[in-house]
LOKOLMI-252136 format. One record per residue (C-alpha): residue in one letter; chain; z, x, y. Coordinates in steps of 0.25 Angstrom, whole numbers, plus 5000, padded with zeros to 4 digits. Layout:
BEGIN
R   rolo   lodo     zz     xx     yy
R      A      A      Z      X      Y
...
% end
This chain:
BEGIN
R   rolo   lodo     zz     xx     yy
R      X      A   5076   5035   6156
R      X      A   5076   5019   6156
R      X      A   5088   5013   6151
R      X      A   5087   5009   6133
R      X      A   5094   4995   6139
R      X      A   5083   4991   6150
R      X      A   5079   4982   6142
R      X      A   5087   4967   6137
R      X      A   5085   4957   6129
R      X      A   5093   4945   6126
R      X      A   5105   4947   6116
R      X      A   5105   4931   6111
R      X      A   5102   4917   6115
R      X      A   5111   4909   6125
R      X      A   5112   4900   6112
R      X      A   5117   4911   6104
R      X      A   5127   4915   6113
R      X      A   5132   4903   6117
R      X      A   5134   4900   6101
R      X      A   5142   4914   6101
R      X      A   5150   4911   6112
R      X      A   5156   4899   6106
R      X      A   5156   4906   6092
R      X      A   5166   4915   6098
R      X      A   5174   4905   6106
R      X      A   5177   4897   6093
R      X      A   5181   4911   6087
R      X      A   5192   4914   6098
R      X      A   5196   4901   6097
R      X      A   5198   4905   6081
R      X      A   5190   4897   6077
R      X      A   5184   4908   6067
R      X      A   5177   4898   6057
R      X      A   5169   4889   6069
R      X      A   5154   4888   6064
R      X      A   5150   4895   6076
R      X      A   5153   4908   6072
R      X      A   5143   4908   6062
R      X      A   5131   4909   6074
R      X      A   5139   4923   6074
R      X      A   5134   4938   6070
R      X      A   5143   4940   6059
R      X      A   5145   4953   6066
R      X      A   5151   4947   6078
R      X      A   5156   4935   6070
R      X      A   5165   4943   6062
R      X      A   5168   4953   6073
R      X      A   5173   4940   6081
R      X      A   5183   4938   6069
R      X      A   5189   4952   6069
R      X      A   5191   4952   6084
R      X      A   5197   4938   6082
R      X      A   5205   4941   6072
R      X      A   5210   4952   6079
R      X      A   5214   4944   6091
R      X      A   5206   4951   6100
R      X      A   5205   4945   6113
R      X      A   5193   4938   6117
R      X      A   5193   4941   6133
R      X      A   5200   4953   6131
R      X      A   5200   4968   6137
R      X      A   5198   4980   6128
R      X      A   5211   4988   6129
R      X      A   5209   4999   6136
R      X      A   5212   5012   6125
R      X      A   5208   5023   6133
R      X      A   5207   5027   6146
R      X      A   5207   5040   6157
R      X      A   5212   5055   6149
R      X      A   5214   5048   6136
R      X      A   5201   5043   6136
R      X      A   5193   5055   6142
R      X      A   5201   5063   6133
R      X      A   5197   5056   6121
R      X      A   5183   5053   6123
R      X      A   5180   5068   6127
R      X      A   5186   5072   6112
R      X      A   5177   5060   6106
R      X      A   5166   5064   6096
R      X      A   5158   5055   6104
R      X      A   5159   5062   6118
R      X      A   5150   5075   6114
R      X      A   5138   5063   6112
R      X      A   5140   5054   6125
R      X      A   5126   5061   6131
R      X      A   5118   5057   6120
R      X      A   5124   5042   6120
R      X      A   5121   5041   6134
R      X      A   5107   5047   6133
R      X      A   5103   5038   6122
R      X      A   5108   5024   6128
R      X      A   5112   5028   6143
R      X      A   5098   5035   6147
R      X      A   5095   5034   6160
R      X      A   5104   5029   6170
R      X      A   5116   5025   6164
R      X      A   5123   5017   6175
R      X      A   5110   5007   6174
R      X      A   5108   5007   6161
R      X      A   5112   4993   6160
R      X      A   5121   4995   6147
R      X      A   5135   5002   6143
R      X      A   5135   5011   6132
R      X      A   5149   5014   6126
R      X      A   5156   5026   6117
R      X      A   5167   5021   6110
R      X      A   5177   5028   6099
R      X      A   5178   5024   6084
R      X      A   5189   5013   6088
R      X      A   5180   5007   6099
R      X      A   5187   5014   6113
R      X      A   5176   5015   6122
R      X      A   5175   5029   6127
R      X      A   5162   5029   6134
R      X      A   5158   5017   6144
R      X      A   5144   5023   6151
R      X      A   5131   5014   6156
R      X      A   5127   5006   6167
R      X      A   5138   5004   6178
R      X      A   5136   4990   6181
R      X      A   5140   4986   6166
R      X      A   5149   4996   6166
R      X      A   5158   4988   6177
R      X      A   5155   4974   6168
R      X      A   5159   4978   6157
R      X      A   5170   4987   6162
R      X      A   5177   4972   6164
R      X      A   5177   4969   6149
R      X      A   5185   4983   6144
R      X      A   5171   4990   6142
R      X      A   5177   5004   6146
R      X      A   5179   5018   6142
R      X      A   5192   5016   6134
R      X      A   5193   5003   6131
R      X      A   5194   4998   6117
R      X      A   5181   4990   6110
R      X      A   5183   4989   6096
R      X      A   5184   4975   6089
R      X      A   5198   4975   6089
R      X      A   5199   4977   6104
R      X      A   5188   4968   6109
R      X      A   5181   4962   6099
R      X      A   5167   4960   6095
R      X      A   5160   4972   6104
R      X      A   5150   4983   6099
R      X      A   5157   4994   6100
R      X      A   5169   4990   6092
R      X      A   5161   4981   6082
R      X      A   5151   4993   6079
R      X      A   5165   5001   6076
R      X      A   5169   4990   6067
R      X      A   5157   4988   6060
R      X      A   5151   5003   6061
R      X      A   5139   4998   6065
R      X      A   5131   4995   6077
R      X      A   5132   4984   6082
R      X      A   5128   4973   6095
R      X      A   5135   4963   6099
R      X      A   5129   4951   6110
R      X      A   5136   4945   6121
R      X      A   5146   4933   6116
R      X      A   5146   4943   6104
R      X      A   5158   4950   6110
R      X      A   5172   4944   6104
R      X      A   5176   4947   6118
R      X      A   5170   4939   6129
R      X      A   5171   4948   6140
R      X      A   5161   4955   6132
R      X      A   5151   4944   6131
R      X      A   5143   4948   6143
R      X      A   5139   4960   6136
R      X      A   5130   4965   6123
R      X      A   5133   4978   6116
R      X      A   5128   4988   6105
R      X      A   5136   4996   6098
R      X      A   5135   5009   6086
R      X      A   5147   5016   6081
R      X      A   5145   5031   6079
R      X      A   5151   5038   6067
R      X      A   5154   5053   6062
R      X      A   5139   5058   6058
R      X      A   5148   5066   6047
R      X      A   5162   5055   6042
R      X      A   5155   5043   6047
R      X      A   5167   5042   6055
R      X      A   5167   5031   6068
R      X      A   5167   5039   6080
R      X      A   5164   5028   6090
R      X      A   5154   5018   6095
R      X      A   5142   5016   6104
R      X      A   5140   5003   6113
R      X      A   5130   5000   6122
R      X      A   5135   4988   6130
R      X      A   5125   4977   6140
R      X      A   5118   4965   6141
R      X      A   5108   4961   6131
R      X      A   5102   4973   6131
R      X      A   5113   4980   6126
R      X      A   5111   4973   6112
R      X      A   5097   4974   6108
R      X      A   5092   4978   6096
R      X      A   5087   4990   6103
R      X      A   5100   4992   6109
R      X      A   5106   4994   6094
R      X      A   5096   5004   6090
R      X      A   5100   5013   6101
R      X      A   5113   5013   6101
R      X      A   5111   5014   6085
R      X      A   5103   5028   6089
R      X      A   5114   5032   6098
R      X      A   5127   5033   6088
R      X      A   5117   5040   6077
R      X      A   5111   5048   6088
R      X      A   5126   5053   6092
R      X      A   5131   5055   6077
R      X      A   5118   5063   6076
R      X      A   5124   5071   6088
R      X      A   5138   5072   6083
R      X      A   5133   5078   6069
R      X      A   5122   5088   6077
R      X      A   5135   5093   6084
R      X      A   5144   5094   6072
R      X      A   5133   5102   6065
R      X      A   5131   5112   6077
R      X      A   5146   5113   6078
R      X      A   5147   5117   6065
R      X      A   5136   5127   6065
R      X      A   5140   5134   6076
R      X      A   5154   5133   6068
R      X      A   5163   5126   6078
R      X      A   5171   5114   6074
R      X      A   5163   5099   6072
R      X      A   5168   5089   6083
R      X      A   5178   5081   6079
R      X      A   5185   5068   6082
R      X      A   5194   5072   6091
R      X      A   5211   5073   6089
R      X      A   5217   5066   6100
R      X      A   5228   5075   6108
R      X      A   5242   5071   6106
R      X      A   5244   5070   6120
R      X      A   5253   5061   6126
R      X      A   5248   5046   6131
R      X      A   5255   5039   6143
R      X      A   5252   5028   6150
R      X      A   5261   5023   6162
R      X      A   5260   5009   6164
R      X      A   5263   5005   6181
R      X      A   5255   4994   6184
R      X      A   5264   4983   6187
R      X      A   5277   4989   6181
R      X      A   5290   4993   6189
R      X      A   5293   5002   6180
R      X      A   5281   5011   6174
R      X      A   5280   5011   6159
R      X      A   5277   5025   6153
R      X      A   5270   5025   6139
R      X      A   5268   5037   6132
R      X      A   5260   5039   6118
R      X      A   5264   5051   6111
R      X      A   5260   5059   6098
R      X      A   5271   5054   6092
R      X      A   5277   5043   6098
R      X      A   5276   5031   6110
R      X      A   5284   5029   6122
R      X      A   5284   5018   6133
R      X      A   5295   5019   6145
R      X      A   5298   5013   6157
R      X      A   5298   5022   6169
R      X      A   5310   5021   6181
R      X      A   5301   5019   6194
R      X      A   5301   5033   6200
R      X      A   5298   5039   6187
R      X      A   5286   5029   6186
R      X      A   5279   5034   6199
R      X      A   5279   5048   6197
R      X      A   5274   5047   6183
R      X      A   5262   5037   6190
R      X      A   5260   5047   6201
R      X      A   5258   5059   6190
R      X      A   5249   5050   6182
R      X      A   5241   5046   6195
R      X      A   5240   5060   6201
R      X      A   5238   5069   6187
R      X      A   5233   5081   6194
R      X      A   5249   5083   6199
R      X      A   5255   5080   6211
R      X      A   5266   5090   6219
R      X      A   5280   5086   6219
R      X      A   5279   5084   6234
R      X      A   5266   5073   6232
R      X      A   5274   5066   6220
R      X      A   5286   5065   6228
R      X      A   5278   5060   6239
R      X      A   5270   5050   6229
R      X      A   5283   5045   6223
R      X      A   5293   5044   6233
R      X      A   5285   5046   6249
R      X      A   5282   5054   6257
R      X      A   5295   5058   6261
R      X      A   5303   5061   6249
R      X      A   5306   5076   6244
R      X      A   5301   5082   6232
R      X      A   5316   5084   6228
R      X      A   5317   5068   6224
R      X      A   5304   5069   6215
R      X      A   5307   5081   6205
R      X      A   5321   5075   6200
R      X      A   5311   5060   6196
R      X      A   5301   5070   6189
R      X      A   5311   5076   6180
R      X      A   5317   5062   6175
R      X      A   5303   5060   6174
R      X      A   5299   5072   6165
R      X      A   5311   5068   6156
R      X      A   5307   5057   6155
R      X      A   5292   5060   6150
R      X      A   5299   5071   6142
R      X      A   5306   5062   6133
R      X      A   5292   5054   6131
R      X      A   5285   5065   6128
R      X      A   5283   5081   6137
R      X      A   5270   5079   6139
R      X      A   5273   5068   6149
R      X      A   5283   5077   6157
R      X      A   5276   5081   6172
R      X      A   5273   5095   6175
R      X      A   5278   5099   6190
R      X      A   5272   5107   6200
R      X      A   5263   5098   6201
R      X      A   5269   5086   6196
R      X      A   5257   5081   6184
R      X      A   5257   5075   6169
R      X      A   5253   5084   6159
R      X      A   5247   5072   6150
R      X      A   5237   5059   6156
R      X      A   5247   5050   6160
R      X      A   5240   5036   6160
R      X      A   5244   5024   6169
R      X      A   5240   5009   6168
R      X      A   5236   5010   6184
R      X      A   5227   5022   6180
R      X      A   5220   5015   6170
R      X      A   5218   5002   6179
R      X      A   5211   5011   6187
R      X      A   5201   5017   6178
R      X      A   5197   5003   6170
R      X      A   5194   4998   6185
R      X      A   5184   5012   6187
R      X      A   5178   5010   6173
R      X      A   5176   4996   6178
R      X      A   5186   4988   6168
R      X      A   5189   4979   6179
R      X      A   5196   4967   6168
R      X      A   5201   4978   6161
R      X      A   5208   4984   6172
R      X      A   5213   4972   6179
R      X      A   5220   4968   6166
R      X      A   5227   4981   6166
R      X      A   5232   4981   6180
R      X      A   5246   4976   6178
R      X      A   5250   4976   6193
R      X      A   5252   4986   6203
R      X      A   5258   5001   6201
R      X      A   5273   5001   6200
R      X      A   5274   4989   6209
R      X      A   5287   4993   6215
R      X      A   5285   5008   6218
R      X      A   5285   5011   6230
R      X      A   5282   5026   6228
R      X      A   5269   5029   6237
R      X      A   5260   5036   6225
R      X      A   5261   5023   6219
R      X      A   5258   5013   6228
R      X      A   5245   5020   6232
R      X      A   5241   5021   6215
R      X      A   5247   5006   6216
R      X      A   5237   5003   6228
R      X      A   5226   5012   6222
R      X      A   5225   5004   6208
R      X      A   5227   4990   6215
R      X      A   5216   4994   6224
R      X      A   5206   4999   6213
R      X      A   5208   4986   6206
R      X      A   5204   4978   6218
R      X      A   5195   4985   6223
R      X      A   5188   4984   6208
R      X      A   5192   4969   6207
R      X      A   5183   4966   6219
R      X      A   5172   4975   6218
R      X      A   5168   4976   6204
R      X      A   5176   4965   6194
R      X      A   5169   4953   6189
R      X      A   5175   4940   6194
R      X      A   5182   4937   6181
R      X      A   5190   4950   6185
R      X      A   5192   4948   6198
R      X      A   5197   4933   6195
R      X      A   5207   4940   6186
R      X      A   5211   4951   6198
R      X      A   5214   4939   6206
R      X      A   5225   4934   6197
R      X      A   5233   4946   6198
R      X      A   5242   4950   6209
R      X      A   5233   4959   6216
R      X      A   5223   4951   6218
R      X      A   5228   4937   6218
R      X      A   5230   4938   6233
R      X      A   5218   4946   6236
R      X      A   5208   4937   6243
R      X      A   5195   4946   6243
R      X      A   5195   4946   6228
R      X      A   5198   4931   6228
R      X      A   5186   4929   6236
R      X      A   5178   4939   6227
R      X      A   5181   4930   6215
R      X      A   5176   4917   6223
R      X      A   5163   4924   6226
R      X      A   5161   4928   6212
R      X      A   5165   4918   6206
R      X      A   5152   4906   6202
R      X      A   5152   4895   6212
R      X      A   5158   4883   6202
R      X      A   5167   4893   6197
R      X      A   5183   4884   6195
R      X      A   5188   4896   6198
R      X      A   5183   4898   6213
R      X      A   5193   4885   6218
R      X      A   5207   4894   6213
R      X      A   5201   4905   6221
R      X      A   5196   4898   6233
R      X      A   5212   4893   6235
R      X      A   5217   4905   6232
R      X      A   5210   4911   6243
R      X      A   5214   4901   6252
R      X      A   5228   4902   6250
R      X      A   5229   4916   6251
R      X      A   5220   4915   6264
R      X      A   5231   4905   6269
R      X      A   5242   4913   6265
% end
C-alpha cells in the first residue's frame, strides 16, 4: 500500500518564515510586545508566551522521563497499547521504514511512548530528544504538536520556525489528542512528524480520523469486555516497586538513588561496593560467585574475599529498602536497577546521539581498576565514538570534540573538516588542532 505522505507541499513562504524567525528571536530576547509577533498564529503566539514564561529553554533537550523496564513496563499497561496495530495501519501502511514521516504515541502528560516510521528520520530527529521516553509537552519543549494538542485538546499543526525550540525547526508536525470515548478523560496523543508533508491539510484530516478511529476501538472493546462479563480495561495502577538509578559516569564514588513508595534516598557508595552493584545492574541475568569475584577483583582472587563485600552491601540496600538486597546463588537484583552508563547506551541505539552525548558525564568509575568495569568503561566509550563518527550530525560531533574523549581524537576531527561547509569560521580552529596533535 503506497505511503498517505508520498506526496509534499510547501508549508509557508521563505517571507513568512523568515518573519517568524525573527518574531521568535525578539520573543527570547523578551521582547514580548515587539510588533512582529503579531505576523504570528495566535496559537503559536501565545503558545511562545507560555513556553517563555515558563523559561523553557530555547536549544534545549527534552528530559529524558522514561526509559528501559520502566518504560516497557508502563507503555505495556497503557490503554493505548491494545490499539498500536490499528495506528500503524491507518498512518504507517506499507513499508514503515520508507514512509518518510514519524508517527508518535504519547501519554496524557506528553511522554512519548511510541517512536515508529521511516528510519532515516528516525536518526534526525533522534538528535533533538524525539525518542520513546522523552518528555514533549509545552512545559518541556515548548511549542511542539504533541504537547500543544494536549494543552489545548485539540488537533493541531504546527510549521518549521513554528517550534519555540530551534532544534525543531527543520521539522513540521500534526498532532490529535485522544480521549476516554466514556469520561472524556485525556489518554494521550497522536503526532505525525516530517517535512512539509507532514502538515498539510490532508495530514490533519488523517491523523483527526486516526484518535476517533482508536476511541471508536477502545469503546468496541469495553462493550465486548462487558458482554462477555470480564472487567473494562482500565488506566493502569503503577506497581509500587522500587526505582533506582546508579549514577557512574564520571564519579569516584557511585551515587545510588532509590525512589520508594514512601520515601526517597540518595547515597554515596564506598568503591568496591560501587562495582559489584554495576556489575549486578550490567549482567541482570546473575552472575556466579566465582564470575563476580573474577569481574571485581581478577582473575586470581578467591571467592572467600567476595561474600563478606556482598553482605556490607545487602545491608546496606536493606536499610534503603529489601527489595534492593541481592539474591545469591547466583548473585542477581530482584528489582531493575538503572544506571546513567546503561542509559547512554540506549539514547545512542534509539539514535538520540545530542541526547546522549549530553548525558555522558565521563568514563565509568574512572579510577576502578576492577576488570568488569573497565571492559563496561571501554564498551560505553566505544559505542559513543563509534556513534559520534558514523551517524552524528556535524553539530554533534563539533560538541564530541570538546569533550575529553574526543578532543584528541584526530579521525573525528578530520570528520568535522569534511563535513563542515567550505567557508565555514570554524574549519581554521580545527585545522590547527589537527596539526598540533599530529606534531605532538
Amino acid at each position: 500500500m503506497p505511503s498517505p505522505w508520498a506526496s509534499s507541499r510547501d508549508a509557508g513562504s521563505p517571507a513568512s518564515r523568515l518573519i517568524i524567525e525573527r518574531a521568535h528571536e525578539e520573543l527570547v530576547a523578551g521582547n514580548v510586545d515587539d510588533h512582529r509577533l503579531e505576523q504570528v498564529r495566535p496559537l503559536v503566539r501565545e503558545s511562545w508566551k507560555r513556553a517563555w514564561q515558563l523559561r523553557v529553554r530555547a536549544e534545549g533537550l527534552p528530559t529524558i522521563d522514561l526509559g528501559g523496564d520502566e518504560l516497557e513496563t508502563y507503555r505495556s499497561g497503557h490503554p493505548l497499547a491494545g490499539v498500536m496495530d490499528m495506528i500503524r495501519g491507518l498512518l504507517l501502511p506499507g513499508d514503515p521504514t520508507d514512509s518518510g514521516v514519524m508517527v508518535a504515541v504519547g501519554d496524557h502528560v506528553g511522554r512519548l511512548l511510541w517512536v515508529e516510521g521511516d528510519l532515516h528520520q528516525r536518526v534526525l530527529t533522534g538528535e533533538m530528544g524525539f525518542i520513546e521516553g522523552a518528555n514533549w509537552s509545552e512545559e518541556s519543549v515548548g511549542t511542539a504538536a504533541p504537547g500543544l494538542a494536549i494543552a489545548l485538546g485539540q488537533s493541531v499543526q504546527v510549521h518549521e520556525a513554528e517550534h519555540y525550540n530551534r532544534l525543531v525547526h527543520p521539522w513540521s508536525c500534526t498532532a490529535a489528542p485522544v480521549f476516554d470515548p466514556e469520561t472524556r478523560s485525556l489518554l494521550g496523543v497522536i503526532d505525525v512528524t516530517g517535512g512539509a508533508e507532514a502538515a498539510t491539510p490532508q495530514a490533519r484530516m488523517l491523523v483527526d480520523a486516526t484518535a476517533r478511529a482508536v476511541e471508536s476501538e477502545l469503546l468496541v472493546s469495553r462493550l465486548k469486555a462487558r458482554s462477555a462479563e470480564t472487567p473494562a480495561v482500565r488506566l493502569p495502577r503503577r506497581p509500587a516497586v522500587t526505582r533506582a538509578m546508579l549514577r557512574v559516569l564520571g564519579r569516584d564514588k557511585a551515587q545510588l538513588e532509590v525512589s520508594g513508595p514512601e520515601s526517597d534516598s540518595v547515597i554515596a557508595l564506598s568503591a568496591r561496593h560501587a562495582e559489584i552493584l554495576l556489575m549486578l545492574a550490567v549482567h541482570r541475568q546473575g552472575l556466579s560467585a566465582d564470575r563476580l569475584t573474577q569481574l571485581v577483583y581478577g582473575e586470581d582472587a578467591s571467592p572467600d574475599t567476595l561474600r563478606p563485600e556482598v553482605v556490607r552491601l545487602r545491608k546496606v540496600l536493606e536499610r534503603l529498602s529489601p527489595d534492593l538486597a541481592p539474591e545469591s546463588r547466583p548473585y542477581r537484583l530482584t528489582v531493575p536497577l538503572e544506571t546513567d552508563a546503561q542509559n547512554v547506551l540506549s539514547l545512542l541505539a534509539r539514535g538520540a546521539h545530542r541526547v546522549a552525548l549530553t548525558s555522558y558525564r565521563g568514563p565509568v568509575l574512572p579510577d576502578s581498576a576492577s576488570p568488569g568495569v573497565e571492559e563496561f568503561r571501554d564498551e560505553v566509550r566505544g559505542a559513543l565514538r563509534e556513534a559520534m563518527l558514523t551517524e552524528a550530525s556535524v553539530d554533534v560531533l563539533l560538541a564530541y570534540a570538546e569533550i575529553p574523549e574526543g578532543a584528541g581524537d584526530v579521525e573525528a576531527l578530520r570528520l568535522c573538516l569534511e563535513m563542515l561547509p567550505p567557508r565555514s569560521p570554524r574549519r581554521a580552529g580545527l585545522v590547527s588542532r589537527i596539526e598540533r596533535l599530529e606534531r605532538d
